[in-house]
N, C-alpha and C positions, 0 to 999 in steps of 0.2 A: 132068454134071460130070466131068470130067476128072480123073485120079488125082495130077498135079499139082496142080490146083485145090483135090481134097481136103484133101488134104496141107497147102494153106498154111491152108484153113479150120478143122483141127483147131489148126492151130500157132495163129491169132490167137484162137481159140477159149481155149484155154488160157491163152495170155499173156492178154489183155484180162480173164478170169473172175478170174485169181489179183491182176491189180491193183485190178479192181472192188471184192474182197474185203477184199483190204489196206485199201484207202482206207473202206472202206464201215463195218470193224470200230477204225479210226481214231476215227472219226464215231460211233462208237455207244457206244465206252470214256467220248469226251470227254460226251456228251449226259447216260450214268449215272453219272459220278464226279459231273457239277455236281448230278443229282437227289441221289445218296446222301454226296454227301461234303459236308452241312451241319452235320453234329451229329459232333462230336469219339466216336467208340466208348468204350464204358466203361474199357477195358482199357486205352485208352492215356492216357486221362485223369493228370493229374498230366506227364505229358511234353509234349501239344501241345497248347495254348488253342486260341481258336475263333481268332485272329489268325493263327497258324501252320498251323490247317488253311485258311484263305484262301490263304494263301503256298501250301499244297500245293495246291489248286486250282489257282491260277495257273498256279503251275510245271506241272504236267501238262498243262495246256491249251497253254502257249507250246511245251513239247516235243512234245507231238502235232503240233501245227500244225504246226512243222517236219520232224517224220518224211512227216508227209504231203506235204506239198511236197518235199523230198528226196525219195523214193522215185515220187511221181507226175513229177517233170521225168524221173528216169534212165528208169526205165518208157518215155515217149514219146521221148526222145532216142534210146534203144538200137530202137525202134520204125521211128524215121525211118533211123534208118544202116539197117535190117535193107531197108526197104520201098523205100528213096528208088534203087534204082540204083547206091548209091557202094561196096558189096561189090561186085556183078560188075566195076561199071569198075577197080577196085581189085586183083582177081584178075587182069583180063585187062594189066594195068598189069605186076603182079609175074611174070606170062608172059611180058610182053615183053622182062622184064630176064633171062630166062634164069636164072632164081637156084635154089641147087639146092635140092630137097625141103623141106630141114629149116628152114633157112631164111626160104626162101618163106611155110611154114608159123606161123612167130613174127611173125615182121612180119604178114600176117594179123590172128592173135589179138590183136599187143600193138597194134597202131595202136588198135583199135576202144574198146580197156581204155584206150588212153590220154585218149582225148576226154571218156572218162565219169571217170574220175579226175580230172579237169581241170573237170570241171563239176561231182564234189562238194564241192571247197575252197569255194566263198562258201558252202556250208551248214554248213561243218565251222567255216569261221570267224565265220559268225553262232550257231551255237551256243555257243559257244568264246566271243567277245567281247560278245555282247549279250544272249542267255540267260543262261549262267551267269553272266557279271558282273551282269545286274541284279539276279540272288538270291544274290550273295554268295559263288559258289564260284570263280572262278577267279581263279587265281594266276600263271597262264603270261603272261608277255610274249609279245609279236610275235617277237621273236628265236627265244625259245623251240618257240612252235607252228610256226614257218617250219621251225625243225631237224627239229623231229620230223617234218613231213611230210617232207623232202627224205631223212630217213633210212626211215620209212617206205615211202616211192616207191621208192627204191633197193632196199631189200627185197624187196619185194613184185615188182617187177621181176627180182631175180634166180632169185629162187623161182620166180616163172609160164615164167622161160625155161628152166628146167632142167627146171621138171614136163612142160614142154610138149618138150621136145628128145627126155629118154625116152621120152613118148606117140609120137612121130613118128618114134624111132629104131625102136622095136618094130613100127609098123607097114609101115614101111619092109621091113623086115629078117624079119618075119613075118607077112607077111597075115591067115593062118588061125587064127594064134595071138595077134598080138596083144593082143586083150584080158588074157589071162593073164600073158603076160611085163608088159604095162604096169602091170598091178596090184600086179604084183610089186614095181617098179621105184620104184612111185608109193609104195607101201605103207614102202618103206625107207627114200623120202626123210623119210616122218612122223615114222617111228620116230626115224630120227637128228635131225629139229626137236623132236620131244619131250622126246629126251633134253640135247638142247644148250639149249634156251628159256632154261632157267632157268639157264643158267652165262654161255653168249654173247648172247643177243638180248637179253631182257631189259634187263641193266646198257645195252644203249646208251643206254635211256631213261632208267631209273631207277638209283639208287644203294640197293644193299642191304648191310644192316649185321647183325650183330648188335644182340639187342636189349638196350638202352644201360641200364633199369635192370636194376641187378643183383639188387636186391631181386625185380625180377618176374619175372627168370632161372632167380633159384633155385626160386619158386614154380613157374614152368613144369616145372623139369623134376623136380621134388619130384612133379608131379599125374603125370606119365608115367611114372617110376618105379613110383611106387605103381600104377598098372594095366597094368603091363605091356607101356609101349611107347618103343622105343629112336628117340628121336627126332635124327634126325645136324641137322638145321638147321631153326631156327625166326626167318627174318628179320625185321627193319622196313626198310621203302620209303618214301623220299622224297616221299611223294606228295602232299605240301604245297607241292612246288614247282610244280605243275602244278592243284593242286584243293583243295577244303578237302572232299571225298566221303570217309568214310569206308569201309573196304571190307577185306575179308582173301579169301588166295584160298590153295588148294592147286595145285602146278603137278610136273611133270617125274615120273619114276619110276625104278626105281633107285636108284642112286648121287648122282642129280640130284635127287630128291625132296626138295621142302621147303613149309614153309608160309610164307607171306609175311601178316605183318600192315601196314597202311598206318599210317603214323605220324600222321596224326590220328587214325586210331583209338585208338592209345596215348595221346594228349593229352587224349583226352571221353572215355575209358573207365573205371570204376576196375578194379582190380585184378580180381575177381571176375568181372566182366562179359566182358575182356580173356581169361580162362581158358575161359569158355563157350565163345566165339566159337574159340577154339583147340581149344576139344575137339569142335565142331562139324566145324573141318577134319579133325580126326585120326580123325571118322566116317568121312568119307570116302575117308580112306587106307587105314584096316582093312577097310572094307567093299569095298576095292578098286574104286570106282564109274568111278574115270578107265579104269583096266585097260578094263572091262564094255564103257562109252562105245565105246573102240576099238574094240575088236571089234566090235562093234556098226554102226561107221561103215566099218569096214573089209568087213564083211557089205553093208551097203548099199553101198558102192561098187564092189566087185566084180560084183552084178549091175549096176550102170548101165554097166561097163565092158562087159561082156557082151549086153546089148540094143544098146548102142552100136555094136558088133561087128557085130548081127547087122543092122541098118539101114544101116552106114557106105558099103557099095555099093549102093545104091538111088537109082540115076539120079534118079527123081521127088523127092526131095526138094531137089534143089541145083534141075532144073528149075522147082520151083514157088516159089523166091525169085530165077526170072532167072538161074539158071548155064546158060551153052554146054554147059560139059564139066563132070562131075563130076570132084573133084577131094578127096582122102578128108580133109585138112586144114579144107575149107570143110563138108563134111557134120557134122563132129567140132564143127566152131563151130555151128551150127546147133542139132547136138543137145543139146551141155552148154545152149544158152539153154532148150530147151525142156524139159530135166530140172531144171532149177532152177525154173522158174516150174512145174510138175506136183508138185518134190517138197515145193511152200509146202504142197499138200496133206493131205501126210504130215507135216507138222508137229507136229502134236495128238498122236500117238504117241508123237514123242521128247520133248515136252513133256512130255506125261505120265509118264513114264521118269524123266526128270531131276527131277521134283517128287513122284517114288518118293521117289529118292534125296538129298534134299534132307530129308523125313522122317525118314529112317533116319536120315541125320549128326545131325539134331535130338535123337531119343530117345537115342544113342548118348553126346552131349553131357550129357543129362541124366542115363543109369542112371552115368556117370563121373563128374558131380560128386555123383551121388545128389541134385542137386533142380533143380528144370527150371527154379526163379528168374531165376538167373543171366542165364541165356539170352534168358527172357523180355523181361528186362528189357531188355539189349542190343540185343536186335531192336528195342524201344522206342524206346531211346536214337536208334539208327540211322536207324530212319522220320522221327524229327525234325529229327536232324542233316540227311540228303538229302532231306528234301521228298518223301520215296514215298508214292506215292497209295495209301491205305487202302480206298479202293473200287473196285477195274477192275471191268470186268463181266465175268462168268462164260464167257462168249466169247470174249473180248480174251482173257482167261488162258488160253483152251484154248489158242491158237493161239501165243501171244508171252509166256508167263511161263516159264522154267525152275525155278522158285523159286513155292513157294505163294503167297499173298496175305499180309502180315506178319499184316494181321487173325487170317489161319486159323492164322500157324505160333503164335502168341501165344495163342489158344485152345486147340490142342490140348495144349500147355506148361502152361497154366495149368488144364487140365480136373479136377475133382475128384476122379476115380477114380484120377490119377497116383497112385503110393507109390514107394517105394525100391526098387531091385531090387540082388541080391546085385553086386558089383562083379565074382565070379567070373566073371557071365557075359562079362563083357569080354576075358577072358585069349584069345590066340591066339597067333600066328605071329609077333613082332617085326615091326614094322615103322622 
């Protein structure tokens, strides 16, 4: 075998194993949710009848099916552009035209992104129009989901051609060095989407307010006073106009930092439960987990830039998918595919990371309001409101859950041995 030949046998090798796997642990989530998810768990009892864990059955099984179809069409479609001929005829195309480097280089990457974007809308709009509308959740018109992708697309378009201009201005301009200046480069465009999310992108979609009652204003920030955290913005989001999903989310850092509650959460919540969920986020602010994250993603991506580096001249690889000439823009496309379907791999680690950190905001939630009720219960509330599946299998989570099983975070809440702990230990650093 030929060091070309190798070459594509380890790449199909990899690609074909991480979609086997995807689709395989698809198939095995949906086969032990229908074995274990017949009998309502004790604990959520009083929130979902055996009618509503049927609805959550359902729902799970119609959303599997579609991830699975989604992700197995992209899979073989990105497959066929890679296998079929239409990269080199495509390269040897944008040679002909004489276009310069950088150029060359974008047109490249966005053609290929644009086909498969193009071919996830009917799943974006079957999920969207016929999934969530048969269970009740969606809200968005035609008009509406048409804008947000078109605003979407245009996003996500100007972002890939700017991240991809620095990648190719650096290696232009730095061969040797490359990797470093572009990690630099890459690194700064995050930091400033970080900090902007939540002031400019965000609002295109959504409408954020403050939160409208006053009564629950005060209580918010009566509960952050009293332990010691200077909270500059706690929004609500329109997000009834698009879902009836409830959800709250922490976003931005700095001066941008804020927590977003979704306003159907305010509408099914009461007060107390609403306060949980809030001191949940503000786990996570203090514990600084977003910070960690980063770094963390910045660590891993620094070496992919680096191995990338050290591959990006290696004739054999553009040879063993059909290139004349190496060309370091087509090696670069090559590799991001083959570090993305390697780094499904490494999933289970950041997984497990994030469902660290997901416990902490939990206890954090509870020694704040001094009883892990609240909380409990919201999480309850929550699973019934969205239809989340009570039972994945123990593998499906490893690989696809950021977030515990609601089952596990609602027993660890409710476990016996809980007691109160002093509110002192909460005191730090303003946040």
């Amino acid at each position: 075998m030929t060091e070309p030949q190798l070459v594509l046998t380890v790449f199909l090798t990899v690609y074909l194993a991480q979609t086997t796997l995807q689709q395989s642990l698809e198939g095995l989530n949906r086969r032990y949710s229908r074995q274990q998810g017949n009998v309502v768990p004790a604990p959520f009892e009083g929130f979902i009848d055996p009618a509503r864990l049927a609805q959550i059955r359902a729902y799970t099984d119609s959303r599997s099916f579609l991830r699975s179809a989604h992700s197995l069409t992209s899979d073989l479609l990105l497959l066929a552009v890679i296998l079929s001929g239409f990269l080199p005829a495509f390269e040897q195309m944008l040679a002909a035209w004489h276009l310069p480097f950088m150029l060359a280089g974008l047109l490249f990457f966005l053609v290929p992104g644009l086909i498969l974007a193009l071919a996830e809308l009917p799943f974006d709009y079957y999920q969207t129009f016929v999934i969530e509308e048969r269970f009740g959740f969606n809200r968005s018109s035609l008009r509406t989901w048409l804008t947000d992708c078109l605003k979407t697309g245009l996003f996500s378009l100007v972002l890939s051609a700017v991240l991809l201009s620095l990648l190719f201005w650096s290696i232009d301009r730095s061969p040797a060095l490359w990797w470093l200046w572009g990690f630099c480069l890459v690194s700064l465009v995050q930091i400033v989407l970080a900090l902007l999310y939540p002031v400019l992108i965000a609002p295109l979609f959504n409408t954020f307010a403050p939160i409208e009652d006053e009564r629950l204003a005060a209580k918010i920030n009566r509960l952050m006073e009293e332990n010691g955290i200077r909270v500059k913005k706690v929004l609500q989001m329109d997000a009834a106009t698009r879902s009836q999903h409830t959800n709250a989310y922490f976003t931005g850092f700095g001066k941008t930092k804020q927590i977003v509650l979704y306003d159907t959460l305010l509408q099914t919540h009461p007060d107390d439960e609403i306060l949980a969920v809030l001191a949940h986020e503000a786990g996570h602010w203090r514990k600084k987990h977003v910070l960690k994250q980063l770094f963390l993603f910045a660590a891993a991506t620094l070496l992919v830039f680096y191995l990338s580096h050290r591959l990006l001249d290696w004739p054999e690889l553009d040879l063993a998918f059909g290139f004349e000439t190496a060309k370091s823009y087509v090696s670069l496309f090559l590799l991001m595919i083959f570090w993305q379907k390697a780094g499904y791999f490494l999933l289970p680690l950041y997984m497990a990371l994030s469902r660290r950190y997901e416990r902490q905001a939990d206890a954090f939630a509870a020694v704040m309001l001094q009883d892990p009720t609240p909380l409990a219960r919201a999480l309850k509330r929550m699973a019934a409101d969205n239809l989340s599946n009570l039972s994945p299998h123990p593998l499906y989570v490893i690989f696809n859950y950021s977030h515990p099983p609601l089952l596990e975070r609602v027993r660890e809440l409710e476990h016996d041995g809980w007691k109160p702990v002093p509110s002192s230990l909460l005191q730090g650093p303003q946040i």
